[in-house]
Structure formats: structure tokens, C-alpha cells
N, C-alpha and C positions, 0 to 999 in steps of 0.2 A: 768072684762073679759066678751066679749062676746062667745056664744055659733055657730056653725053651726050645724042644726041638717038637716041631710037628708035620704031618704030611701038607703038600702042596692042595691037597682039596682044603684043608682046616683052612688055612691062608684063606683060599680064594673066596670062602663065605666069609672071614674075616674083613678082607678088604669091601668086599659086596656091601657088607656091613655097615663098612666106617666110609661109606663115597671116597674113598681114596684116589683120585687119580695119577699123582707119580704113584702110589702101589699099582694100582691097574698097569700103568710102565713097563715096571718090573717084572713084575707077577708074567706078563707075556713073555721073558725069558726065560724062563725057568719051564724048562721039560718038564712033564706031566707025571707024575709020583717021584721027583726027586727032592731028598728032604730037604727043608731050607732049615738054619740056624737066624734066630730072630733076637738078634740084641736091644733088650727093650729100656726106655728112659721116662714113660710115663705112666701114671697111676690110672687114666683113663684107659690105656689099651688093655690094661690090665684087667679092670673089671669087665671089660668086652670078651677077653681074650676066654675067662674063668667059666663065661655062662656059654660060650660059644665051643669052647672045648672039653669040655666037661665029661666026655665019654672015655679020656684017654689022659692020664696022669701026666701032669704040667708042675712047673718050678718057675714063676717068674720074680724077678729080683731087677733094679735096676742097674747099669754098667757104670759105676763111678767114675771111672777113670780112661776109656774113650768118650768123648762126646760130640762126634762131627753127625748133627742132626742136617736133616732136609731141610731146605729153606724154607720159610713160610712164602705160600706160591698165591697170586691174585688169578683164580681163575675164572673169574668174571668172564660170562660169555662160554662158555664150556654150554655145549648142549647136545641134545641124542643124537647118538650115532652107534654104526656097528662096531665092536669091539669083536679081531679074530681071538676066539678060547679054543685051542684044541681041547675039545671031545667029541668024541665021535663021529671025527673027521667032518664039522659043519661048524657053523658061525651060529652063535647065537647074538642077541642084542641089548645093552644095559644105557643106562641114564647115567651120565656123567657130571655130578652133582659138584656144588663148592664144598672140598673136603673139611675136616674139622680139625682144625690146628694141631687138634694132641695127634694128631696121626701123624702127621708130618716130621716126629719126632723119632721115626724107627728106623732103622739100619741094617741091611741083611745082607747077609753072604753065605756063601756054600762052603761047606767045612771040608775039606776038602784034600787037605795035608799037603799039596801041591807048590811046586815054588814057581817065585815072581821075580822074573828078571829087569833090571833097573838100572838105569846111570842117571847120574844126575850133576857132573861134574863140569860147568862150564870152561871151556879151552879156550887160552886167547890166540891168536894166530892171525896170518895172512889171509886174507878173501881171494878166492877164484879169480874175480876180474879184480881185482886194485881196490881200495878204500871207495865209497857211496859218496861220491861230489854232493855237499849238504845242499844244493839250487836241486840237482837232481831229486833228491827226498822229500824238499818241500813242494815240487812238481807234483810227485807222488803220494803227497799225503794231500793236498788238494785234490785231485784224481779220488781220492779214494772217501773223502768226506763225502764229494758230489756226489758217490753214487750211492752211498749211505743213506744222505740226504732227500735224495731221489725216490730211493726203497720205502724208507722209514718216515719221512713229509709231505712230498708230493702224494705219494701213494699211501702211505699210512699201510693199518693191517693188511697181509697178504693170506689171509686164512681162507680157511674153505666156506667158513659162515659170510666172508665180503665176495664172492665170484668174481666181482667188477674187479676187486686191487687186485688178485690173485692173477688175472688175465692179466692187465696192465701191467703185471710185475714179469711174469713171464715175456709177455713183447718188450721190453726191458733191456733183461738178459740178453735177449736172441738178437735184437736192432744193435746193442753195444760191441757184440761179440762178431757182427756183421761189418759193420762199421771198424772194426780192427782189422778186416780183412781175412777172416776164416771164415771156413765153409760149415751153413749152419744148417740144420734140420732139426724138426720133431720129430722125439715119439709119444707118440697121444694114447691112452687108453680110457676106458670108462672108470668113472667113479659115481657112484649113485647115481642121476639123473643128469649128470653132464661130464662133458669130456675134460680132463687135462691133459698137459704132455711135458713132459722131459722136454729142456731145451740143452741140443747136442752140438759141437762145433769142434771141429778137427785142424790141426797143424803138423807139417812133417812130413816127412818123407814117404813116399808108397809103400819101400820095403825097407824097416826099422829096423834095429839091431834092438832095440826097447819099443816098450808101446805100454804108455800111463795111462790112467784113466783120472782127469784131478775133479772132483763134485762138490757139488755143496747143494743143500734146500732154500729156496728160496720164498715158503710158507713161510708164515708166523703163528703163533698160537692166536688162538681167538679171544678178542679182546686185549690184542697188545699188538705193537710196531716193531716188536723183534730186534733193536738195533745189532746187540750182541747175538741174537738169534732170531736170524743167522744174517743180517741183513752184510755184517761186518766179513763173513765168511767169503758170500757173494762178492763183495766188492773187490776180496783180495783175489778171488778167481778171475772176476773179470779184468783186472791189471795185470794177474802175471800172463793171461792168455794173450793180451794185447802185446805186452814187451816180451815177450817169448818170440811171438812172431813176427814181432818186427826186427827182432837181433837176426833173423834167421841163422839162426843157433842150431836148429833142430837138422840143416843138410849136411853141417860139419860133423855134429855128432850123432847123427843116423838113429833121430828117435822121432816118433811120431804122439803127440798128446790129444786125448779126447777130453776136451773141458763138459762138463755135464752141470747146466741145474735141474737137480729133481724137484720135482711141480708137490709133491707130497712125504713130509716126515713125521710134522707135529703129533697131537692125539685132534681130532678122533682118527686118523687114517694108521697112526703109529703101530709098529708090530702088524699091521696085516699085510695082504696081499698088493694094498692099493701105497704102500710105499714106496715115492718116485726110483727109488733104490734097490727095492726087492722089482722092480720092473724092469731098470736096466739090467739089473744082474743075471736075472732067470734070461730075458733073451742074449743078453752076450754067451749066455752058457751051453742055449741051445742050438745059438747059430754057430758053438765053437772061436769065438771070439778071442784071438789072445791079448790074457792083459800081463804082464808083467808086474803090474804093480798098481794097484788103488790107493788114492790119498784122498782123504774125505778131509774136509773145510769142514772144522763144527764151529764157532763161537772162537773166533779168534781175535776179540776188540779188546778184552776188560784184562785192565792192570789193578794192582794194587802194591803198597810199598811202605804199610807199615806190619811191622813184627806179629806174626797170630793172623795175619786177615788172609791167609791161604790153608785150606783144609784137604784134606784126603779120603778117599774111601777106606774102609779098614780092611787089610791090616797096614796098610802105608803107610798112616799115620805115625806108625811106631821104626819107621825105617829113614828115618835122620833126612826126608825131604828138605827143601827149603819152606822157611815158614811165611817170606812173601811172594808174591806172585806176579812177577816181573818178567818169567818167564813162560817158552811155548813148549806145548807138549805132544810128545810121536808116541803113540800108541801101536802097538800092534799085536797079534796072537804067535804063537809059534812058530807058524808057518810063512809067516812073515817077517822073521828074524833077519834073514838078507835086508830087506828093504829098510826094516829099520835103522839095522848098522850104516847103511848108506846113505839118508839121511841124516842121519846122525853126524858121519864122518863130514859131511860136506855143509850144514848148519855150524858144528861147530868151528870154522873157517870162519863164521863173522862172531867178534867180540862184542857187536851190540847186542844178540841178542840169545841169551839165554837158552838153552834148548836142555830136556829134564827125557828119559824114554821109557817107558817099561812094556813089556813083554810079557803077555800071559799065556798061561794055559787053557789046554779045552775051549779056542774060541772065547774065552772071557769068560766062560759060564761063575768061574770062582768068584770073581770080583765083577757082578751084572750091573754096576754104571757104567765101564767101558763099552758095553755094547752100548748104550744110547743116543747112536746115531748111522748115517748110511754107510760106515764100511761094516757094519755087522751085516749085510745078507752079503757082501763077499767074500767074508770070511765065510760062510757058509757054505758059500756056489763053489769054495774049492781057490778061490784065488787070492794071492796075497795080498793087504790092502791094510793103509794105516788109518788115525785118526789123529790130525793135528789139531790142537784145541787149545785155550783158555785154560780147561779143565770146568767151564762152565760151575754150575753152582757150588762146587767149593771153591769159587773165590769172587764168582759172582754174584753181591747178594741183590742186584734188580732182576735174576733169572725166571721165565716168565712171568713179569707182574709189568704193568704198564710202565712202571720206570725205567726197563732199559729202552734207553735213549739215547740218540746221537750223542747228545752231552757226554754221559758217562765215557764213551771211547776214548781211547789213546791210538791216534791214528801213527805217531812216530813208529811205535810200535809194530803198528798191521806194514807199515812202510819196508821194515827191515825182515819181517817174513815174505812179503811179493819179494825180494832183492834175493832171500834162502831159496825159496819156490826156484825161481828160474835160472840160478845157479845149478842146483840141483838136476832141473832138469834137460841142462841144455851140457851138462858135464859130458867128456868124454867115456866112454867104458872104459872098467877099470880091467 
């Protein structure tokens, strides 16, 4: 296999080029003259690549033998907005066009020699509180469809292109989370020509021995209902936040949790300033806020369970993962290696459900899918914070295209991570 290695500016007329929007994603990770390595699998990026880089000696060859491609994404409804590009310390602004399939076909990582730490060995064992009463589950997995249902039918799209569902979907959040009996407030800030806000809601004690912060988005891309993203994220938030507080769990074991949905993740808002996420984080950081520990909700509905229908970003691929996807996944960065051991230790206590972790370096930069979603600006601001997921489109193949849909979900499933969630966090210190 050969390699193409080129600078981060070649790329970024590349993508310009081909309307790529997951590149556009991407590409917003990636620091500004660090090289990327571009494993390529099509003959069209190739003739793109040849006349576009033509100033500086290239090798492209296709990769026979990894092949976990992008999905092919419906981004119908995709339209202008600003996109942050650091140069020159200013925003500039592009058109977010429907990409061209063969693009969709590229794979990039940062070469980087760095190791990736990983378990992946489900444990069967005892539960914290006693085995899950199957009346209880089914309680909770109706609980959890309603408000799927609610996100993703009543409301439909929550994008920034419908205002109307986006508002409705935030009073939503904030009335359900109200209605459970915690204490809720906004944080509202500007985004082009109108306000949104974080919707914030606290449990716990005044002075914690711990203090979470658990988020999830509650956007959708535009032109889609989101069920898997993240309508399903949402749902599990607002159930563990509701049975958290009503175990009052949190006075015995002296932890206090901030449930958060951030009002903006998707694209066009993705990677800039106006992510509901890069807004909590920058003020937690300035008011000094302590978190002990961020767990971000991405895409936590979609199961699959036959052999090959679960993929990885590379190099995982080649690291004896499982090949269905049955199970949930704790991401974190280095610095987050506490939080993930301890989730970990305390998910694997239930044998329903599956639990996979890995640990990177550098913030994610090596492997830049793990950033894409909100614990990447706290991994930033300096504080530890995981990312409990699906693993999103490698194993989701309706990931933003109008098909994900309540249908597709496995609510059993989102059932037995709410039951991990508030195990975990209602645990005593160890």
C-alpha cells in the first residue's frame, strides 16, 4: 500500500473542491499545517487529487485491504452557513453543497506512531443494585420511546434551518427535566440572527465529593429527525436525570450532576464557536467551574447483530474488536483515563450490556472521529470527559440520512445504559 502525504492547506482546497461535508468535519480538527495521511479507495479523488496537487510529488494507489468507507450521507437540506477555518484568526464563509459520493469514500488519520489504549472484554458479574425487575425495563423502555417519539414525530427536525422544532424541542427538554423535579435554567447565546440556549438542570448535593456534567444535543441535521442522532441520546438523558433524582442517590453518595442539552452540534454550527458545547465549556472554565468528569450522550439507539455489520476507524480495525454491534462505547482521551476505568469497572457489573473502551492520545487528534461530538471542547477546556456512543456510522448505516428513525432503535438496549448511567453515578467513592 501506498501512502499520499500532503499539507493540511492541499486538503482544504481539496475538500473545497469536492463540497465534501463530513471532510469539511474533519478537516475542522485538524491544526493548521499538520500533515494528514490520506488513505484513498477511489479513482475519482484521484484525478481530483493529480490536478489539485500537482506542485508537490504524490503516490496515490488504492488501500485493498482496509475498507471501512463513510457512509453515504442524504444531506438534503444542507445550506449556507458560516463554517470556523482558523486563518488568520477570522471566520471566513462556504456553501455547503450535497457532496459527491466518491468522496465519501476517504479515510484519514494522523500518522502519528502513538498508542491506543482499549478493552474490549465483556465481564459477567453482579449489578450494583440486584438484577433489572423485566416490569421495571418495560416501564423504561416505554419512557424512553415517548420521548423519542416526541423529538423525532411530534416535532420532527430540530435543525437550525426549522427554528419553530428547535425551540419546541428545547422546551421539551427543559419542561421534562422540570417536571422530574430538578432545578432548570438557560444558557442562551447568539447565533446569527437569533438566540438559542443550552438547556441546564442540576441534582445533588451543595457540596459534592464528585460533580458530573452528563450532555447530549438535541439538534438534528437538516433535513432529517435525528432518531439515532441524537434524539435517542436525549431520551437516555432525560431518564437517568429523572431516576437519579428520584432514588436520591446523590445525598448518600455526595455527588452533585449537571444534565445539559446543548441547543447546537450538527453542521452548519459544528466545530465553531456557536457549539452548544464549546459554550458550556468556555464558561464553566472561566467561571472556574469544577467538573470531575464530562459524559457526553452521542448516538446511543442503533444496534446491529449480524457478523461484519460493525466497523472501526483505522487502525482499530485491525485490533480484534467485535465485529457486531450489540455493544456501547466509553471513549475518552488520556486525561481522562480515571473516568474511563470507572466507568468501565461499574458498566461492566451488568451482563446485559456490552461495554467496549478506548483511550487516545493527543485529545483524539490521531484517530479525528472520536472527536465528533461535545466532549471534544472539554477535552480541550482541560477537563476530563468521555464519549458514550453507538460508535455512530460505523455501525449506523441510516447516520444522517432521513432514515434514522424511531423504527430502527433498540430501546431494550438505551434501557440497560439509563440503569449503567445511574448506577454509576450514584456509586459510592471508591
Amino acid at each position: 500500500m501506498k501512502i499520499l502525504e500532503i499539507q493540511q492547506t492541499i486538503l482544504h482546497a481539496l475538500l473545497e473542491e469536492l463540497d465534501d461535508a463530513m471532510g469539511w468535519k474533519l478537516l475542522q480538527m485538524v491544526p493548521h499545517g499538520v500533515k494528514v495521511l490520506l488513505f484513498l479507495f477511489d479513482r475519482t479523488i484521484q484525478s481530483q487529487l493529480t490536478s489539485l496537487c500537482s506542485p508537490i510529488p504524490i503516490i496515490v494507489q488504492g488501500n485493498d485491504f482496509h475498507t471501512t468507507p463513510f457512509p453515504n450521507m442524504d444531506f438534503a437540506g444542507m445550506w449556507s452557513t458560516s463554517r470556523a477555518r482558523t486563518q488568520d484568526q477570522r471566520e471566513e464563509t462556504s456553501m455547503g453543497k450535497r457532496p459527491r459520493t466518491a468522496m465519501l469514500t476517504a479515510l484519514t488519520a494522523l500518522w502519528l506512531g502513538m498508542g491506543v489504549a482499549s478493552s474490549g472484554t465483556p465481564l459477567e458479574g453482579p449489578m450494583n443494585h440486584g438484577d433489572r425487575a423485566s416490569n421495571s425495563l418495560t416501564d423504561l423502555e416505554t419512557a424512553l420511546r415517548h420521548h423519542v417519539h416526541v423529538l423525532t414525530v411530534d416535532i420532527g427536525e430540530r435543525s437550525v434551518v426549522e427554528p419553530a422544532g428547535h425551540s419546541r424541542a428545547a422546551r421539551y427538554v427543559a419542561e421534562t427535566l422540570r417536571a422530574a423535579g430538578l432545578r432548570v435554567w438557560e444558557e442562551p447565546y447568539p447565533y446569527e440572527n437569533r438566540t438559542v440556549a443550552n438547556i441546564l438542570a442540576e441534582t445533588g448535593v451543595r457540596d459534592p465529593r464528585r460533580r458530573y456534567v452528563v450532555g447530549a444535543h438535541y439538534d438534528s441535521l437538516a433535513g432529517t429527525v435525528g432518531a439515532d442522532d441524537n434524539a435517542s441520546a436525549v431520551a437516555v438523558l432525560l431518564e437517568t436525570a429523572r431516576r437519579m433524582h428520584a432514588s436520591g442517590c446523590a445525598a448518600t453518595s455526595r455527588v452533585a450532576v449537571q444534565f445539559v442539552g446543548f441547543a447546537l452540534e450538527e453542521p452548519p454550527a459544528y466545530g465553531t464557536r456557536f457549539m452548544g458545547s464549546r459554550v458550556r465549556a468556555r464558561n464553566a472554565k472561566k467561571a472556574r467551574e469544577r467538573i470531575d468528569g464530562m459524559i457526553c450522550l452521542e448516538m446511543v439507539g442503533y444496534t446491529c447483530r449480524e457478523p461484519g455489520c460493525q466497523s472501526y476507524p483505522f487502525p482499530l480495525g485491525f485490533m480484534n474488536y467485535p465485529s457486531t454491534g450489540d455493544f456501547i462505547g466509553i471513549v475518552g482521551n488520556f486525561a481522562s483515563r480515571g473516568l474511563v476505568r470507572a466507568m468501565e469497572r461499574s458498566f461492566k457489573k451488568n451482563p446485559h450490556l456490552p461495554v467496549i473502551t478506548l483511550t487516545v492520545p493527543l485529545n483524539g487528534w490521531p484517530i479525528p472521529s472520536v472527536r465528533l461530538s461535545d466532549h471534544a471542547p472539554f477535552w480541550d477546556a482541560g477537563y476530563p470527559a468521555v464519549m458514550v456512543t453507538d460508535s455512530a456510522f460505523y455501525r449506523n448505516p441510516y447516520y444522517h440520512t432521513i432514515h434514522d428513525t424511531l423504527e430502527t432503535l433498540d430501546f431494550a438496549f438505551m434501557a440497560q445504559l439509563v440503569g449503567n448511567l445511574v448506577d454509576f453515578l450514584c456509586e459510592e467513592p471508591r
